[in-house]
C-alpha positions in Angstrom: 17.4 -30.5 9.9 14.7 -32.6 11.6 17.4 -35.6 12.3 18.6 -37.0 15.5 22.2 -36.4 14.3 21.6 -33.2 13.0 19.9 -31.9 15.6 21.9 -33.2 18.5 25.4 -31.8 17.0 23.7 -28.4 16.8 22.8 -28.5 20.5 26.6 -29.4 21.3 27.4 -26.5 19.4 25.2 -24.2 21.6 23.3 -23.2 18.4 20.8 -20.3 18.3 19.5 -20.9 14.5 18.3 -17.7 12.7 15.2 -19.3 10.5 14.9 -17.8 7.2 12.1 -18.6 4.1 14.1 -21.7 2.9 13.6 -23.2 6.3 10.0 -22.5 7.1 9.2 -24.5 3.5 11.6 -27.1 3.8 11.3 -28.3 6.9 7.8 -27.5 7.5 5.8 -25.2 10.2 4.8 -28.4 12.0 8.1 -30.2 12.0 9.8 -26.4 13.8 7.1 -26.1 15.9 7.0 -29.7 17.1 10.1 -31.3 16.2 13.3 -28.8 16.4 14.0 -28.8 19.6 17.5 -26.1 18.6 16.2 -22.5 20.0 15.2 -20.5 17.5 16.2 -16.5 17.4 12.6 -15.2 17.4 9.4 -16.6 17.3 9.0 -19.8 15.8 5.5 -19.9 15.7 5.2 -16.5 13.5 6.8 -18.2 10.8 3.3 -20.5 10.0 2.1 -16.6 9.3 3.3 -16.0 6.2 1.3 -19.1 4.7 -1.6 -17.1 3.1 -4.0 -19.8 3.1 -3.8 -19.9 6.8 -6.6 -18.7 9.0 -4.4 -16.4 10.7 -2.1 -15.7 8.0 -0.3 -12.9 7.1 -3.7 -11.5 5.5 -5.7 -12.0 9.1 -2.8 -10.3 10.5 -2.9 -6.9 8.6 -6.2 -6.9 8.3 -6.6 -7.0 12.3 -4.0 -4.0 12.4 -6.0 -2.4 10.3 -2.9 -1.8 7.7 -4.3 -1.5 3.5 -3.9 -4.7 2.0 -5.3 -4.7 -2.0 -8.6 -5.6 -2.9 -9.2 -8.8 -3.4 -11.0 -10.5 -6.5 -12.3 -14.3 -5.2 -14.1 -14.9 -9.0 -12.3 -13.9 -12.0 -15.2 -12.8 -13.8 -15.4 -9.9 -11.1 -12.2 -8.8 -12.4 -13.2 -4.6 -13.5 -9.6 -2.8 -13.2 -6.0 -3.8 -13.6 -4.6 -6.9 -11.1 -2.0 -9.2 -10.3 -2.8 -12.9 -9.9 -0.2 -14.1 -8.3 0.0 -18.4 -8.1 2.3 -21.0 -6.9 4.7 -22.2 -9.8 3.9 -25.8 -10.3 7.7 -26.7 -10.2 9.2 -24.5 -7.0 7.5 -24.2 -3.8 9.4 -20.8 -3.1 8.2 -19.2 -6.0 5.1 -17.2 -7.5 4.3 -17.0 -11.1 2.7 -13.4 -11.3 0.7 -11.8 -14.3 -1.3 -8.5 -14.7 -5.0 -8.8 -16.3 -8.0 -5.8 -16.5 -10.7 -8.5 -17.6 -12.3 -12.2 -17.2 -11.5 -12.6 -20.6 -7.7 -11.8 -20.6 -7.2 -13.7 -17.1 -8.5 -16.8 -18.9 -6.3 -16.3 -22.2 -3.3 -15.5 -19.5 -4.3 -19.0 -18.0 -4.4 -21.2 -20.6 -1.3 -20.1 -21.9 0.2 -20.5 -18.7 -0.8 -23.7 -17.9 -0.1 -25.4 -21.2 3.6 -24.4 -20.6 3.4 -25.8 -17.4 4.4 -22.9 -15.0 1.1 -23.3 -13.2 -1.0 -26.1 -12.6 -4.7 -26.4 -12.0 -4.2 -27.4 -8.8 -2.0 -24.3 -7.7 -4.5 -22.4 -9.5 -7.1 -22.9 -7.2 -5.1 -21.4 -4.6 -4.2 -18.5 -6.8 -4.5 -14.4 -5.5 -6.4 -11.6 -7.6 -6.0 -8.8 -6.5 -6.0 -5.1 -7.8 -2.7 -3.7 -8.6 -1.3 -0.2 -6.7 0.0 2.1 -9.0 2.9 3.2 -7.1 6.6 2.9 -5.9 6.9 -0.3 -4.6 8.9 -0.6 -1.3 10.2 -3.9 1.1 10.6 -2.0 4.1 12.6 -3.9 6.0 12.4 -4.0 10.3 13.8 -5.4 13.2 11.8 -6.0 16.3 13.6 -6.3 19.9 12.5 -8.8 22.4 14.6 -6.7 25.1 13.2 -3.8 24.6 14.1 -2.0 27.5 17.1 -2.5 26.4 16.7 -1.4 22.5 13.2 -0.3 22.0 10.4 -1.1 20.0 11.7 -1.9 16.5 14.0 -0.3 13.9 14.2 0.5 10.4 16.7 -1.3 8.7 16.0 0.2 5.2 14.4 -0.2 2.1 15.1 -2.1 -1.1 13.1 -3.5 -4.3 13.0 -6.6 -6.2 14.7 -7.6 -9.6 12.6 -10.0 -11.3 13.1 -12.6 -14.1 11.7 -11.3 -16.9 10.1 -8.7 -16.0 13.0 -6.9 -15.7 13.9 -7.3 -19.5 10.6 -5.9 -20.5 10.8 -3.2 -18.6 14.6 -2.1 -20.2 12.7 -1.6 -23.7 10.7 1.3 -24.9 7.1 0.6 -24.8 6.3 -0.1 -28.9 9.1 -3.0 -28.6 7.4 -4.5 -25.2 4.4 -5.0 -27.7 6.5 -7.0 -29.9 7.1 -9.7 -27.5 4.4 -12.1 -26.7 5.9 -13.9 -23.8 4.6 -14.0 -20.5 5.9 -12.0 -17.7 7.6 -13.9 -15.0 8.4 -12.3 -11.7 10.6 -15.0 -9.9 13.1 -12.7 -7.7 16.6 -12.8 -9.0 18.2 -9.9 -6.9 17.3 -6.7 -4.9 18.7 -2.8 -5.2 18.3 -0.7 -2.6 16.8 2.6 -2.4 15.6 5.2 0.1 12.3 7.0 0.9 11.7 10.7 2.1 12.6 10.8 5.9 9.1 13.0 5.8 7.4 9.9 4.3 8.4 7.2 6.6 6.2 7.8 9.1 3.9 5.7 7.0 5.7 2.8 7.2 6.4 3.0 11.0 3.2 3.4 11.0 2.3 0.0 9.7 5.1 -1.8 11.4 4.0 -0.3 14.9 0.3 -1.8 14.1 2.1 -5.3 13.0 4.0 -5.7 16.2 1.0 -4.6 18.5 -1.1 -7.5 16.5 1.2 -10.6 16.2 1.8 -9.4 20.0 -1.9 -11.1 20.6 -2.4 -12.8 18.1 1.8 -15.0 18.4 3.2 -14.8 21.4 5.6 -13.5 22.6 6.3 -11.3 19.5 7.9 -10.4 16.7 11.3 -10.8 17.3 13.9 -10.1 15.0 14.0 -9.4 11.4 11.0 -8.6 9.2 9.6 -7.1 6.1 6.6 -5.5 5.0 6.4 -5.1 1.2 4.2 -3.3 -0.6 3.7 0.1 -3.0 2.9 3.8 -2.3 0.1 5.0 -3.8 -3.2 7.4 -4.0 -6.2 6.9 -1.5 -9.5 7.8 -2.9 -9.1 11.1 -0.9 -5.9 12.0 -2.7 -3.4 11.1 0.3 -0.5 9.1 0.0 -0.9 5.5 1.9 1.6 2.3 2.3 -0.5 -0.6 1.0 1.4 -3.7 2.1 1.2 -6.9 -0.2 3.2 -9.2 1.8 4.9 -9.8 4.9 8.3 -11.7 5.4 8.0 -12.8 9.5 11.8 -14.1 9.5 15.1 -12.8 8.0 14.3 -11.2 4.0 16.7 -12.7 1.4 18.1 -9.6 0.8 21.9 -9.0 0.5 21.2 -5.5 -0.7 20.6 -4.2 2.8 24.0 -3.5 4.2 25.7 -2.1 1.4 22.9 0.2 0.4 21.1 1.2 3.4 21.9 4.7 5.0 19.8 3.2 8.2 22.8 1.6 8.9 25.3 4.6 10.1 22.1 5.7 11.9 21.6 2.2 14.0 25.4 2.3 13.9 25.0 5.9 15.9 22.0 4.8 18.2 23.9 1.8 19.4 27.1 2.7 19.8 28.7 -0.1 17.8 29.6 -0.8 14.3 26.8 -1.7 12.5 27.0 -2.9 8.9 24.3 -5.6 8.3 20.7 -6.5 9.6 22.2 -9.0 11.1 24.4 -7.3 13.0 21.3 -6.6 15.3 20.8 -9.9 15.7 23.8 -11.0 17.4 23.8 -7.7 18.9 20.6 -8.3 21.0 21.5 -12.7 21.4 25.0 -10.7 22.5 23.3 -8.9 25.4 21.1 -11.6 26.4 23.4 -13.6 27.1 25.3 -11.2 29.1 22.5 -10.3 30.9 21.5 -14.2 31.5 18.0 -13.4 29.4 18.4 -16.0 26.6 15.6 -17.4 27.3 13.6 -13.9 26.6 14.9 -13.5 22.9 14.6 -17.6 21.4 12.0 -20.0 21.1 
């Protein structure tokens, strides 16, 4: 992508390139930022946001919004109550290897097992995540943030969807006495998505959350967030007994997730709002590059 010939044949083209997750880890934050000189839908400098190691991450960001993010667990002998450590597969930079421990001593059984199979390596370990798992409904809810907002507003719900996962999925399909019976670990590499909804009375806890995102990556990466994005994370109890969205991640670019159109009832509702056929999240995009450049604002909407 970074090559002279590669990059001068998408400028012929009049390209406006649409980044998604493969791109940001391929090509590198550094070579997008510095090196591609194609305009980017969106803000390119977002993208270096959903490195969590960064100092003004994805974690600095919600944080600073003030949106629930788990507790974290720096030492694993701290470990008191069930969590995820989620760690870099030593193999594929695009996924996580996730398993679920209650005590030091089961996240260093977990570990050795893991890393004499060679799904994790010491070195990603000492990058790994602990934090405390949310017992609740998980939900990607998925956005998309204008840049011509007088135009289209804020941000929209696109929908909501969840994540199949290799082979987590298998253990959940058995009863729990024949789970026992298989000592494998879990693996939680995505395979696919489904979609599902969320009480129209419950929402506001997402819009919430997405409202407090924009406002923050409005200081923190200018311009803004512009275009699609995702906040995923679980519904659950907060010590007062009221529900709250607690967000684990955040995808600052287009979510690999095919389920959207097809499932999603926000799309008759965007369909109604904007007076045009809409059928995809990405129908939004080209809907608001569409207007721009009708309206001679292209420059407002790329980077």
């Amino acid at each position: 992508m970074l090559k002279a010939e590669v990059q001068e044949r998408l400028l012929e083209l009049n390209t406006v390139f649409v980044p998604n997750r493969s791109f940001s880890v391929y090509v590198g934050y550094d070579g997008i930022e510095e090196e591609f000189r194609v305009p980017i839908y969106g803000n390119r400098y977002i993208l270096r946001a959903e490195d969590r190691t960064d100092e003004k991450g994805q974690y600095h960001l919600l944080r600073k919004a003030g949106i629930r993010i788990p507790r974290e667990f720096k030492n694993p002998e701290d470990i008191d109550r069930l969590c995820i450590v989620k760690v870099q597969q030593a193999q594929n930079p695009l996924e996580r290897a996730f398993f679920y421990v209650d005590s030091p001593e089961d996240y260093h059984q977990q570990v050795d097992v893991l890393l004499g199979r060679g799904i994790i390596s010491e070195e990603t370990l000492r990058d790994a995540r602990i934090e405390e798992y949310i017992l609740g409904p998980r939900f990607n809810a998925n956005f998309h943030g204008y840049a011509l907002e007088d135009v289209f507003g804020d941000f929209d719900l696109v929908g909501f969807s969840d994540r199949r996962q290799v082979n987590l999925q298998g253990f959940l399909n058995l009863p729990a006495r024949d789970q026992l019976k298989i000592n494998v670990p879990v693996k939680n590499e995505e395979i696919g998505h489904y979609g599902i909804t969320m009480r129209e009375s419950k929402q506001p806890l997402v819009y919430e959350a997405a409202y407090r995102f924009r406002r923050v990556v409005e200081e923190e990466y200018p311009p803004k967030m512009i275009g699609p994005f995702a906040l995923q994370g679980a519904v659950g109890y907060d010590q007062e007994g009221k529900l709250e969205f607690v967000v684990f991640d955040v995808s600052p670019r287009v979510p690999g997730d095919p389920a959207m159109g097809p499932t999603s009832p926000e799309m008759r509702n965007l369909s109604l709002k904007h007076g045009r056929s809409i059928e995809d999240p990405m129908d939004l995009c080209m809907m608001e590059i569409e207007r721009a450049l009708r309206d001679g604002r292209l420059a407002e909407v790329v980077t």
